[in-house]
mmCIF file of the N, C-alpha and C atoms, coordinates in Angstrom:
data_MODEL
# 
_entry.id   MODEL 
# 
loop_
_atom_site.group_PDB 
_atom_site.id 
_atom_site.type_symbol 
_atom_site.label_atom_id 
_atom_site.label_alt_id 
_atom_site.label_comp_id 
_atom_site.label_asym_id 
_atom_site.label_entity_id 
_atom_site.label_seq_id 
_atom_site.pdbx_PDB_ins_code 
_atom_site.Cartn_x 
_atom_site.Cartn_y 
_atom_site.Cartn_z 
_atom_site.occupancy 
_atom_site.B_iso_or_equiv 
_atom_site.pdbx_formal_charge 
_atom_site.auth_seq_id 
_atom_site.auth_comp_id 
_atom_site.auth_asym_id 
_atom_site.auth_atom_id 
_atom_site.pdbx_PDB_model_num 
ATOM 1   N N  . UNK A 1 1  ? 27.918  -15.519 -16.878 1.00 0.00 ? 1  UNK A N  1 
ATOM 2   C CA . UNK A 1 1  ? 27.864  -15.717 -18.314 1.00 0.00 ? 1  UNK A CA 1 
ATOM 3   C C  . UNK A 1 1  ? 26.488  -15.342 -18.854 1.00 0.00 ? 1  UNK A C  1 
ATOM 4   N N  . UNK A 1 2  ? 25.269  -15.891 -17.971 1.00 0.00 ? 2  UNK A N  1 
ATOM 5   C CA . UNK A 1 2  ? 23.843  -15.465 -18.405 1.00 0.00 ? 2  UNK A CA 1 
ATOM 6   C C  . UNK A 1 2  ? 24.041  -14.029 -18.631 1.00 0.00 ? 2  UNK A C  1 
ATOM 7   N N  . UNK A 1 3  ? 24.340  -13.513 -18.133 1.00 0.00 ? 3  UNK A N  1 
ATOM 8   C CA . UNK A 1 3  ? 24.157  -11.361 -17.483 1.00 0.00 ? 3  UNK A CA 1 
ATOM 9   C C  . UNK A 1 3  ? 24.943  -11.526 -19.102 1.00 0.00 ? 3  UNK A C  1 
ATOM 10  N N  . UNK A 1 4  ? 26.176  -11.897 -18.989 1.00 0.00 ? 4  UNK A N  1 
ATOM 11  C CA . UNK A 1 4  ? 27.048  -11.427 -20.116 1.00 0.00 ? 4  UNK A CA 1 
ATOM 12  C C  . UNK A 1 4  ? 26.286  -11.087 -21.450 1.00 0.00 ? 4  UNK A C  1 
ATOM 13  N N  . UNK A 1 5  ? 25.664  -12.045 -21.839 1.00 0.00 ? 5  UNK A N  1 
ATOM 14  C CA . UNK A 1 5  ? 24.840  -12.895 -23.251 1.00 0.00 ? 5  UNK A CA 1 
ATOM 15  C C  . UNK A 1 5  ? 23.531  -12.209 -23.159 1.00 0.00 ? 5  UNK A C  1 
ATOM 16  N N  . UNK A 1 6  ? 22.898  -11.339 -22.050 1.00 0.00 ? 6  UNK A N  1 
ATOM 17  C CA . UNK A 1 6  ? 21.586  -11.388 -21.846 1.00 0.00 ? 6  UNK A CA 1 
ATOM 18  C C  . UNK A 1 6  ? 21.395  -10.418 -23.123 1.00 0.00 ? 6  UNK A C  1 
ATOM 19  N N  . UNK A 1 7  ? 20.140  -9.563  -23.254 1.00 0.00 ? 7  UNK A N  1 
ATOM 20  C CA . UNK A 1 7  ? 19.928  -8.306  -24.038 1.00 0.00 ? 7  UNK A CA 1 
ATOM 21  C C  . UNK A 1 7  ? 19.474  -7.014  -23.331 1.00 0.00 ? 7  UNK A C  1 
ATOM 22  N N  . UNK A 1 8  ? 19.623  -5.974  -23.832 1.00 0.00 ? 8  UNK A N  1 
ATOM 23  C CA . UNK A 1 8  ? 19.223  -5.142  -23.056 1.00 0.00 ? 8  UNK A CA 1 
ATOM 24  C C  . UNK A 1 8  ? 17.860  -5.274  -22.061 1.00 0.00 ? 8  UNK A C  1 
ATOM 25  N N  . UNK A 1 9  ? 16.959  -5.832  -22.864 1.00 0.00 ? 9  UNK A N  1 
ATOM 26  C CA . UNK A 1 9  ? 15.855  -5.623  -22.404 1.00 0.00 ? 9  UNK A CA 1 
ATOM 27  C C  . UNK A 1 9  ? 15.405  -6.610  -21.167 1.00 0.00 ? 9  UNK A C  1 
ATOM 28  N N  . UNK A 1 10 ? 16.364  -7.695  -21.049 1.00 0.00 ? 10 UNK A N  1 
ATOM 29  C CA . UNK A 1 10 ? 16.237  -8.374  -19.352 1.00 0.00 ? 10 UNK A CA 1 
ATOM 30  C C  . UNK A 1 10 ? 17.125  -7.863  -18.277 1.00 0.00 ? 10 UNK A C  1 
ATOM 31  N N  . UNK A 1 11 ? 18.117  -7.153  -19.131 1.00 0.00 ? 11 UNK A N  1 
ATOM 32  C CA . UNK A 1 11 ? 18.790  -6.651  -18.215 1.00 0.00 ? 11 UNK A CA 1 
ATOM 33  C C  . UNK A 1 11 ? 18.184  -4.859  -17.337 1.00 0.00 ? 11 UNK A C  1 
ATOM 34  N N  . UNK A 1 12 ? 17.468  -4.810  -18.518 1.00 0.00 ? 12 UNK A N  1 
ATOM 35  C CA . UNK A 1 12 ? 16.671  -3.698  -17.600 1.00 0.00 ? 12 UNK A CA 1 
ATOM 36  C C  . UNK A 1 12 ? 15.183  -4.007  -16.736 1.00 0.00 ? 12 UNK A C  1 
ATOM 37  N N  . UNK A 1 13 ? 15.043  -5.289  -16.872 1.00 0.00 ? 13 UNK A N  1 
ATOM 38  C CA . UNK A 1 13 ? 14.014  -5.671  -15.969 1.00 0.00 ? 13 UNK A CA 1 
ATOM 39  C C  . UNK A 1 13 ? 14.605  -6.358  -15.065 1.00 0.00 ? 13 UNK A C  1 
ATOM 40  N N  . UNK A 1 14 ? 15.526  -7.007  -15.275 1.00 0.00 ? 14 UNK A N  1 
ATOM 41  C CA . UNK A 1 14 ? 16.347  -7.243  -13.480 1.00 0.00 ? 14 UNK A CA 1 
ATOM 42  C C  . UNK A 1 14 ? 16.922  -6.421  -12.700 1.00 0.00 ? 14 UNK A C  1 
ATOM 43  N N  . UNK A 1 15 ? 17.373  -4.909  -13.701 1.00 0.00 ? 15 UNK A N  1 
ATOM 44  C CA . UNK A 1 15 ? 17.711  -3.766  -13.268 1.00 0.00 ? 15 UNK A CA 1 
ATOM 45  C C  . UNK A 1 15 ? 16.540  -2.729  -12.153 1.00 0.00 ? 15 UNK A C  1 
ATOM 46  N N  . UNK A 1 16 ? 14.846  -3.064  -13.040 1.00 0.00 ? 16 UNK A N  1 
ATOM 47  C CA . UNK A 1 16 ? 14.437  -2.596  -12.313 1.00 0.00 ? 16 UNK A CA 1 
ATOM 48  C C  . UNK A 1 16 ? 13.861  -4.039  -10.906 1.00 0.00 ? 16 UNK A C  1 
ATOM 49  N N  . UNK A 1 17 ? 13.624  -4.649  -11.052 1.00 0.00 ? 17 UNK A N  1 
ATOM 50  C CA . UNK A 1 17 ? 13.591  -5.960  -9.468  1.00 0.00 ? 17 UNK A CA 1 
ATOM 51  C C  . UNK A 1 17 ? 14.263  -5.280  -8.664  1.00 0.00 ? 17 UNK A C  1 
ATOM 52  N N  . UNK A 1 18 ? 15.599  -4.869  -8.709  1.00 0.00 ? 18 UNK A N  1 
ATOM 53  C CA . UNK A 1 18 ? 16.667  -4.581  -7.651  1.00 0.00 ? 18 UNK A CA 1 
ATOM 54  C C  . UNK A 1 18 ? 16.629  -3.137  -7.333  1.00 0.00 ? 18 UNK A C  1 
ATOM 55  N N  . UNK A 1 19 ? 15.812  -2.531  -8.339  1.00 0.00 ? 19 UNK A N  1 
ATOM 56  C CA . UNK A 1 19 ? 15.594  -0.767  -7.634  1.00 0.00 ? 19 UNK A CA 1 
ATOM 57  C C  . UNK A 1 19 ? 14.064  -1.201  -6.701  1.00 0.00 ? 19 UNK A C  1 
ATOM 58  N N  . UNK A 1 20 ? 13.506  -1.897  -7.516  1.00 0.00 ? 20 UNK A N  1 
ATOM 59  C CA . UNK A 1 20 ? 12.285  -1.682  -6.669  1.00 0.00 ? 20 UNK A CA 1 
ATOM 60  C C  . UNK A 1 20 ? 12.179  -2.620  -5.166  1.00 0.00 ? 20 UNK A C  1 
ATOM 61  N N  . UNK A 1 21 ? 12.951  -3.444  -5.196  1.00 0.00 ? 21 UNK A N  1 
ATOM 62  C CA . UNK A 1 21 ? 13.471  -4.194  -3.517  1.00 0.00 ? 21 UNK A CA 1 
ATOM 63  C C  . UNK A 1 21 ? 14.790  -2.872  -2.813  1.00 0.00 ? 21 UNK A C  1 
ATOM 64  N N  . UNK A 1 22 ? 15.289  -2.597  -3.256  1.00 0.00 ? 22 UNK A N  1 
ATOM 65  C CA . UNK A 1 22 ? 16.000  -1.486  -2.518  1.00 0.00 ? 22 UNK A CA 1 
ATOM 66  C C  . UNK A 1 22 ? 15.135  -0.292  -1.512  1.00 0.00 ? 22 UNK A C  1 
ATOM 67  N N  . UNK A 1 23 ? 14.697  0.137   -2.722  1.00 0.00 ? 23 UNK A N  1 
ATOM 68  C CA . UNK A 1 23 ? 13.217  1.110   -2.645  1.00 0.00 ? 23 UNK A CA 1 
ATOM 69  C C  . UNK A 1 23 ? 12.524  0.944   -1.361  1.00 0.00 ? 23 UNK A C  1 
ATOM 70  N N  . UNK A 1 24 ? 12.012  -0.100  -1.607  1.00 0.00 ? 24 UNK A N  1 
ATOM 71  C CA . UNK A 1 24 ? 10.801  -0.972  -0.540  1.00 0.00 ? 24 UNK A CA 1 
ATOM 72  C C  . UNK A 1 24 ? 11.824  -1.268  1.099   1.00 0.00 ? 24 UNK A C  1 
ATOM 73  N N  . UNK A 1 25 ? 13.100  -1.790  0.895   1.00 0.00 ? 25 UNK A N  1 
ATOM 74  C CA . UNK A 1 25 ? 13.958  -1.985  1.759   1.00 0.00 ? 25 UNK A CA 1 
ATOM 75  C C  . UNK A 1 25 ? 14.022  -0.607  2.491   1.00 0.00 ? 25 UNK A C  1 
ATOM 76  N N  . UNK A 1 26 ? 14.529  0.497   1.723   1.00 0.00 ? 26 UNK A N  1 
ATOM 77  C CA . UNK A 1 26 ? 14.735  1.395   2.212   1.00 0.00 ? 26 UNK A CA 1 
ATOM 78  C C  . UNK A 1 26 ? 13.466  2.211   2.865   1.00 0.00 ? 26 UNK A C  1 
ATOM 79  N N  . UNK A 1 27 ? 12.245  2.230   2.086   1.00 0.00 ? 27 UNK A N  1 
ATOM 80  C CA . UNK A 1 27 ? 11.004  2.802   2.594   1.00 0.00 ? 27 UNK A CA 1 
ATOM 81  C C  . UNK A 1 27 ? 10.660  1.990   4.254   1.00 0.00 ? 27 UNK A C  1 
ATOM 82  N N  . UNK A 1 28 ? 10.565  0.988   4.114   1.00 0.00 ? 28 UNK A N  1 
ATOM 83  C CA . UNK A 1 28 ? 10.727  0.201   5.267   1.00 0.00 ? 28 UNK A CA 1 
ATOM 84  C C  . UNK A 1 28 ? 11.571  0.879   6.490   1.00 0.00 ? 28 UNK A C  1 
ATOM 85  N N  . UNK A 1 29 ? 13.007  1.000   6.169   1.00 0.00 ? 29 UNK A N  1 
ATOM 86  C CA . UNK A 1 29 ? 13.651  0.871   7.256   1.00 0.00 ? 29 UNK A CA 1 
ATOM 87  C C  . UNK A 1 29 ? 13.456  2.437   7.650   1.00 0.00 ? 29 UNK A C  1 
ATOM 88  N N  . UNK A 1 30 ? 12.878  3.116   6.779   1.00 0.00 ? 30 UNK A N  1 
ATOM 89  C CA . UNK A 1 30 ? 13.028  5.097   7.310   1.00 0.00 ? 30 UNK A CA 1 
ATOM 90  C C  . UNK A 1 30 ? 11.896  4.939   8.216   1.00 0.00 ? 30 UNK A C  1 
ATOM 91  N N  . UNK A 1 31 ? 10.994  4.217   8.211   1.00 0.00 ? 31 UNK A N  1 
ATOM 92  C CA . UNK A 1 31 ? 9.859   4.269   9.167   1.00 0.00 ? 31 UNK A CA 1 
ATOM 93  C C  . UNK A 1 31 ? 9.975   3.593   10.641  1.00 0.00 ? 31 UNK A C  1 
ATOM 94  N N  . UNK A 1 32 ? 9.552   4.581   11.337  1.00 0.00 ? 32 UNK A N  1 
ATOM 95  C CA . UNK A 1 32 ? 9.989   4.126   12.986  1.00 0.00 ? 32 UNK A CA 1 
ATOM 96  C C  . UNK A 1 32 ? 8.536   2.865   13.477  1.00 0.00 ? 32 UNK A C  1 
ATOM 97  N N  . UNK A 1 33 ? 9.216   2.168   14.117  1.00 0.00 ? 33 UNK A N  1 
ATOM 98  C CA . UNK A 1 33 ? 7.871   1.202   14.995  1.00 0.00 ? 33 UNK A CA 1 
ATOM 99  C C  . UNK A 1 33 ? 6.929   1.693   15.266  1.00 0.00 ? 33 UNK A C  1 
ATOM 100 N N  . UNK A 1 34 ? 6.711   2.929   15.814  1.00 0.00 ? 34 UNK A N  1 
ATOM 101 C CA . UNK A 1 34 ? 5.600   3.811   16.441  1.00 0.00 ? 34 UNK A CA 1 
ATOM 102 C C  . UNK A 1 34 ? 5.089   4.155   15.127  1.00 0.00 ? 34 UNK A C  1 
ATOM 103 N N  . UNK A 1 35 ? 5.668   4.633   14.065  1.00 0.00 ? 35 UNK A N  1 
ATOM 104 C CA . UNK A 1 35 ? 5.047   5.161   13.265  1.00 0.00 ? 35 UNK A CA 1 
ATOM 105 C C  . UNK A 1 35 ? 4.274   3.946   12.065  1.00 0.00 ? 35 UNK A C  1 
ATOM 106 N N  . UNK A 1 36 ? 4.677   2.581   12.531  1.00 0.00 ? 36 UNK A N  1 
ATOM 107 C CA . UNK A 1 36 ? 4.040   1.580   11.930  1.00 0.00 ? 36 UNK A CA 1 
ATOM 108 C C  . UNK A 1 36 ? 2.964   1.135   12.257  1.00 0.00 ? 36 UNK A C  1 
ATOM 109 N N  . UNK A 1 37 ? 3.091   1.376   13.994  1.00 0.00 ? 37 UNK A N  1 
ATOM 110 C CA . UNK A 1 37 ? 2.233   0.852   14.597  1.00 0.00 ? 37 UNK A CA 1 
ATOM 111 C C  . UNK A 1 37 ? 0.830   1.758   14.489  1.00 0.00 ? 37 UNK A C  1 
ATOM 112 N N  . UNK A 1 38 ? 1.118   3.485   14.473  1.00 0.00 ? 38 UNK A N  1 
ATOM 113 C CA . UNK A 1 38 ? 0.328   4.220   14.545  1.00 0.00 ? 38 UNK A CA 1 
ATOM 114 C C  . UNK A 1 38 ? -0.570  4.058   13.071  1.00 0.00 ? 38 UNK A C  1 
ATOM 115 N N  . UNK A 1 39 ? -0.069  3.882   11.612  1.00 0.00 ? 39 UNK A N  1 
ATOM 116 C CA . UNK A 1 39 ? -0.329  3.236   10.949  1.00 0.00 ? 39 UNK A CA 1 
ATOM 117 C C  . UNK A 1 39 ? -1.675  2.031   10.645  1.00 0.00 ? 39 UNK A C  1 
ATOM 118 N N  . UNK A 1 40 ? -0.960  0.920   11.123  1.00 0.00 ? 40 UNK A N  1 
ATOM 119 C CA . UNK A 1 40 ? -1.667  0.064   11.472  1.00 0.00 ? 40 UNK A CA 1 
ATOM 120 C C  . UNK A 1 40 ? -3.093  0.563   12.042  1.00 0.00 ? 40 UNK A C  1 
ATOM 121 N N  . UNK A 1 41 ? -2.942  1.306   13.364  1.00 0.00 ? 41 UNK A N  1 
ATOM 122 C CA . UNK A 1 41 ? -3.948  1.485   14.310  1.00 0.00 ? 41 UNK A CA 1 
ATOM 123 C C  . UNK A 1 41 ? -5.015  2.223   13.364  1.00 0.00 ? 41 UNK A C  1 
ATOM 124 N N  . UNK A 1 42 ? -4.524  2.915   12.354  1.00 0.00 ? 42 UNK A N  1 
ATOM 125 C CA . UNK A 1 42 ? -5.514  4.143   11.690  1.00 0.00 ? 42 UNK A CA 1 
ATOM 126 C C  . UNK A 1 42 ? -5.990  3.206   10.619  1.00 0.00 ? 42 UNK A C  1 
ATOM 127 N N  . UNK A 1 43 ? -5.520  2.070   9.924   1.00 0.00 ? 43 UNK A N  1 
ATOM 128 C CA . UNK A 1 43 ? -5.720  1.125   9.035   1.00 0.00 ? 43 UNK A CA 1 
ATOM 129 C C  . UNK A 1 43 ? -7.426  0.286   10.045  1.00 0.00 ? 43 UNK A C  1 
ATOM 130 N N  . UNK A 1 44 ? -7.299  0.172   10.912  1.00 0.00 ? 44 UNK A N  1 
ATOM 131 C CA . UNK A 1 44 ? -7.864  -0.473  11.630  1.00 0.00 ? 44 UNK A CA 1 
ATOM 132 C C  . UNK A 1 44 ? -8.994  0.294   11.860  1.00 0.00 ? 44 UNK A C  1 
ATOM 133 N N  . UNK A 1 45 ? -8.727  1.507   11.916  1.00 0.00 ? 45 UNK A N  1 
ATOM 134 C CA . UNK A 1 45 ? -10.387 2.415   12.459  1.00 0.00 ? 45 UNK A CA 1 
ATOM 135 C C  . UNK A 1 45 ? -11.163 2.448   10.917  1.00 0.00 ? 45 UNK A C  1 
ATOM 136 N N  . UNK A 1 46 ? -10.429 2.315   9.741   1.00 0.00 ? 46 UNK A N  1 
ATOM 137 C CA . UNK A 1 46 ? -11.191 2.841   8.865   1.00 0.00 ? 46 UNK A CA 1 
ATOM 138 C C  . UNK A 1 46 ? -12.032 2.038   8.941   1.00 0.00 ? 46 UNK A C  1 
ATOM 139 N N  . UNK A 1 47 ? -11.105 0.772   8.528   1.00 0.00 ? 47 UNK A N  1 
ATOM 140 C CA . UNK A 1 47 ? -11.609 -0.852  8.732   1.00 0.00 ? 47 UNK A CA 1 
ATOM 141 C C  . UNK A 1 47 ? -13.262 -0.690  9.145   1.00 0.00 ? 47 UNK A C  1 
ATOM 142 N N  . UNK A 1 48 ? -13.037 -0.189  10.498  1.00 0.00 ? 48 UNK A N  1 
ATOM 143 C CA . UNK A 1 48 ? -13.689 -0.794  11.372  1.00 0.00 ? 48 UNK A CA 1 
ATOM 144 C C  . UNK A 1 48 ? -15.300 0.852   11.278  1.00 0.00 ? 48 UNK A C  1 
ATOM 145 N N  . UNK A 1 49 ? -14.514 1.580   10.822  1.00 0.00 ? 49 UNK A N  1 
ATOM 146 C CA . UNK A 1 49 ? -15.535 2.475   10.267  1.00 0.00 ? 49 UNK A CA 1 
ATOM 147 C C  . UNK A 1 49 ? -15.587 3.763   11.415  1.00 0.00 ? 49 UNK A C  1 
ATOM 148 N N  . UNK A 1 50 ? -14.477 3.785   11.696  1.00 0.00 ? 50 UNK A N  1 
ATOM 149 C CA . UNK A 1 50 ? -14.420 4.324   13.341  1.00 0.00 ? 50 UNK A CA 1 
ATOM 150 C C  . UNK A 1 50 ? -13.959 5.757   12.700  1.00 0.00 ? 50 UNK A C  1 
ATOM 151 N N  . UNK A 1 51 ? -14.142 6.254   11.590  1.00 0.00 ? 51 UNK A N  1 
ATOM 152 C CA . UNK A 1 51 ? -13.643 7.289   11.582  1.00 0.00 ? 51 UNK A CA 1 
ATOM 153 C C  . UNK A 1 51 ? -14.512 9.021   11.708  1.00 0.00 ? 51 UNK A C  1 
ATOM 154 N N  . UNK A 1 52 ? -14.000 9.891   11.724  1.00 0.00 ? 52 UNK A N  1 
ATOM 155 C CA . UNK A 1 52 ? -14.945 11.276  11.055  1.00 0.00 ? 52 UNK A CA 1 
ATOM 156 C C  . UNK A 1 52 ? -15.338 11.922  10.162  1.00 0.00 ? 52 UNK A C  1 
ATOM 157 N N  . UNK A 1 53 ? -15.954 12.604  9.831   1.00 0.00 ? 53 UNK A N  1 
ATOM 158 C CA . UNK A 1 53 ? -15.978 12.655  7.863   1.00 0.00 ? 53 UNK A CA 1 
ATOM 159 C C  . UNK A 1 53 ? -14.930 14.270  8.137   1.00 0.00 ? 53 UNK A C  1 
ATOM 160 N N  . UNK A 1 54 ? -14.553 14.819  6.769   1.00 0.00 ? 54 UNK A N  1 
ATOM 161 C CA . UNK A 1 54 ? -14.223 15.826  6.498   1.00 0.00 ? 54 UNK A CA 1 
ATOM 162 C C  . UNK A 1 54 ? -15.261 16.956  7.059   1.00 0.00 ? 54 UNK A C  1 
ATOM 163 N N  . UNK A 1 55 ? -16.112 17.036  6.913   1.00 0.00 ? 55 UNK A N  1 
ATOM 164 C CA . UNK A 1 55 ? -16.986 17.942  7.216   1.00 0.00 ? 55 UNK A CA 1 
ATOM 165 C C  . UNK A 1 55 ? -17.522 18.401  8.316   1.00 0.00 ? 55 UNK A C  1 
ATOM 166 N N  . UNK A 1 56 ? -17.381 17.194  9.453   1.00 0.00 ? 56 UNK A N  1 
ATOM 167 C CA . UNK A 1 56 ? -17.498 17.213  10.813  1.00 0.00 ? 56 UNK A CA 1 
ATOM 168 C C  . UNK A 1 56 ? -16.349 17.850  11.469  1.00 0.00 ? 56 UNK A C  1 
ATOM 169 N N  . UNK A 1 57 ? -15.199 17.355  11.178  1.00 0.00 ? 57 UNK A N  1 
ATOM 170 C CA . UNK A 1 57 ? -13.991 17.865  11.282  1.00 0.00 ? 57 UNK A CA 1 
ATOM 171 C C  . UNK A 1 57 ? -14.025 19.559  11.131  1.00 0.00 ? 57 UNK A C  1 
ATOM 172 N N  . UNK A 1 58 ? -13.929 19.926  9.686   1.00 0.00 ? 58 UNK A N  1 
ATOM 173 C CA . UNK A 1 58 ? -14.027 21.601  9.474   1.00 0.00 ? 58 UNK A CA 1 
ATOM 174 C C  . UNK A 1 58 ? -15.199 22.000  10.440  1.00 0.00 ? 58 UNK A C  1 
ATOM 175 N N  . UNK A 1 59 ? -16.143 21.527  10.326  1.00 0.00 ? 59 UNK A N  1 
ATOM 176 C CA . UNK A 1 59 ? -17.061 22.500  11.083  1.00 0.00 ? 59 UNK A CA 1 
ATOM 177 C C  . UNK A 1 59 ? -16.463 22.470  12.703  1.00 0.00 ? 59 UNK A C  1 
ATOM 178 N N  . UNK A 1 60 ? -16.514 21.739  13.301  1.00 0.00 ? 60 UNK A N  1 
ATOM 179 C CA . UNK A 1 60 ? -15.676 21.751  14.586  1.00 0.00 ? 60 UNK A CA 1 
ATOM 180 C C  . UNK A 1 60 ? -14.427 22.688  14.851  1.00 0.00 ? 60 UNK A C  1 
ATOM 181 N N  . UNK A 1 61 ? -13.600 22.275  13.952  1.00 0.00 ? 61 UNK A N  1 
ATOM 182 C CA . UNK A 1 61 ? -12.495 23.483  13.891  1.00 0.00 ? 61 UNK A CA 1 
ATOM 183 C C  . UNK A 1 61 ? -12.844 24.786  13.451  1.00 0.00 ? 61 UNK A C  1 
ATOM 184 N N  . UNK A 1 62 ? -13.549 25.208  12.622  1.00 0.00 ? 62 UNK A N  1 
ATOM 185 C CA . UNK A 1 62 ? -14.306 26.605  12.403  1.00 0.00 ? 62 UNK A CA 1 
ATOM 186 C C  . UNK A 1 62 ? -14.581 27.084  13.802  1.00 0.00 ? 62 UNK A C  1 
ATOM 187 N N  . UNK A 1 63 ? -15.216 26.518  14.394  1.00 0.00 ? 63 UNK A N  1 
ATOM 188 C CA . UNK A 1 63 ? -16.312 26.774  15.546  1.00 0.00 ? 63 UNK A CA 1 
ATOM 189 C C  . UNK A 1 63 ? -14.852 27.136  16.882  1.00 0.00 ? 63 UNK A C  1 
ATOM 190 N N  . UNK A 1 64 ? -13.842 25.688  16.663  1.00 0.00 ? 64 UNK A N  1 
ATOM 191 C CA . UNK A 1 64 ? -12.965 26.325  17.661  1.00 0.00 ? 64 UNK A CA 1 
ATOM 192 C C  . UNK A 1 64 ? -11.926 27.420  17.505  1.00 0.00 ? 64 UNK A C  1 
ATOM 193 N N  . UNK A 1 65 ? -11.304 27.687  16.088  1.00 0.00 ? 65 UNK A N  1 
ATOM 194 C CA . UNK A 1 65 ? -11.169 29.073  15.683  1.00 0.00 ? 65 UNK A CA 1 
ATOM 195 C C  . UNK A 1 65 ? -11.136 29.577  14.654  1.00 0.00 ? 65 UNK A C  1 
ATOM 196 N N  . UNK A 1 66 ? -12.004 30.502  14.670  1.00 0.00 ? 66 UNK A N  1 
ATOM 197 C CA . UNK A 1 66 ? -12.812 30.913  14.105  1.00 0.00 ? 66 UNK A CA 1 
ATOM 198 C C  . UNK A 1 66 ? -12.250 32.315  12.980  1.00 0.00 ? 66 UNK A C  1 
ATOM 199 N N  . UNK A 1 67 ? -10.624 33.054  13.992  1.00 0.00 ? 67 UNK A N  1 
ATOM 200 C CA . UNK A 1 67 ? -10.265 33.563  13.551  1.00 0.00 ? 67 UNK A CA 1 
ATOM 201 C C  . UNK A 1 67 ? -9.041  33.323  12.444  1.00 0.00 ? 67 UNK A C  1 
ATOM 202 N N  . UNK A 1 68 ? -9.353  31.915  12.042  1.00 0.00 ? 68 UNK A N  1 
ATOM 203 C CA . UNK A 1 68 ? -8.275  31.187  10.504  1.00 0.00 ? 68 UNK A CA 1 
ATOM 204 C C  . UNK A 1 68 ? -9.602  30.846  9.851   1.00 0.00 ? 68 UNK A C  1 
ATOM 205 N N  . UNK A 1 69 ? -10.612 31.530  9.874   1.00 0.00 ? 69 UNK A N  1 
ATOM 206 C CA . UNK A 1 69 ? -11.581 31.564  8.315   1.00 0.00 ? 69 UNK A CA 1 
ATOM 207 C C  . UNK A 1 69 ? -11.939 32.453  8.206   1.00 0.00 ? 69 UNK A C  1 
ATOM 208 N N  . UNK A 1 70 ? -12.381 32.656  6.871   1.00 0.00 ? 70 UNK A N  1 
ATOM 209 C CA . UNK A 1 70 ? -13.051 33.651  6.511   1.00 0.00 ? 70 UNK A CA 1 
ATOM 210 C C  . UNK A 1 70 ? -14.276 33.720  6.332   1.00 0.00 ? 70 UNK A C  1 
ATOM 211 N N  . UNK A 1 71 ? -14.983 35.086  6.700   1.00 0.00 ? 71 UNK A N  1 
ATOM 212 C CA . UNK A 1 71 ? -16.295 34.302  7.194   1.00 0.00 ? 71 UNK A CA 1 
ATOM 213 C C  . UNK A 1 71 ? -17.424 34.431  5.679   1.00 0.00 ? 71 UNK A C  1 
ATOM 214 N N  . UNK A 1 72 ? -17.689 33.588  5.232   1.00 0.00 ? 72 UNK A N  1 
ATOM 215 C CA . UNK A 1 72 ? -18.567 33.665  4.600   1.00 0.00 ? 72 UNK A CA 1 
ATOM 216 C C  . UNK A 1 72 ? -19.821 33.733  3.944   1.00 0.00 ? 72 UNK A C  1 
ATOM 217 N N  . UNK A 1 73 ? -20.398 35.088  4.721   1.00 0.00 ? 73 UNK A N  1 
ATOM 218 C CA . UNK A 1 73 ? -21.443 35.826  4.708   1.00 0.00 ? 73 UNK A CA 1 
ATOM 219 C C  . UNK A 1 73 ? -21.256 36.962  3.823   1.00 0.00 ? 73 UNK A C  1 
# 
């Protein structure tokens, strides 16, 4: 009877509650354990400061090949 009587405008905010728990339900369940866990683990290095910068990274990979850049000289 509430739903019946309601107005549009609660009925589109209980409309969206139930997309956005679906959503979340569903985002949830597409993700594998490993890929939660791996997750987690990378949540944890930032944390923890354990990571590499961008720049260390490219230069390393430049250096290991060399022939996917262009050289810029």
């Amino acid at each position: 009877m509430q739903i019946e009587s309601a107005d549009e405008r609660l009925l589109r905010i209980v409309s969206s509650v139930f997309d956005n728990y679906l959503n979340e339900n569903e985002a949830e369940n597409s993700m594998s354990l490993q890929e939660r866990d791996a997750i987690d683990e990378a949540l944890f290095q930032v944390a923890n400061k354990q990571t590499i910068s961008n720049e260390v990274v490219m230069e390393e990979t430049k250096k290991r090949y060399p022939k996917y850049f262009k050289d810029d000289n």
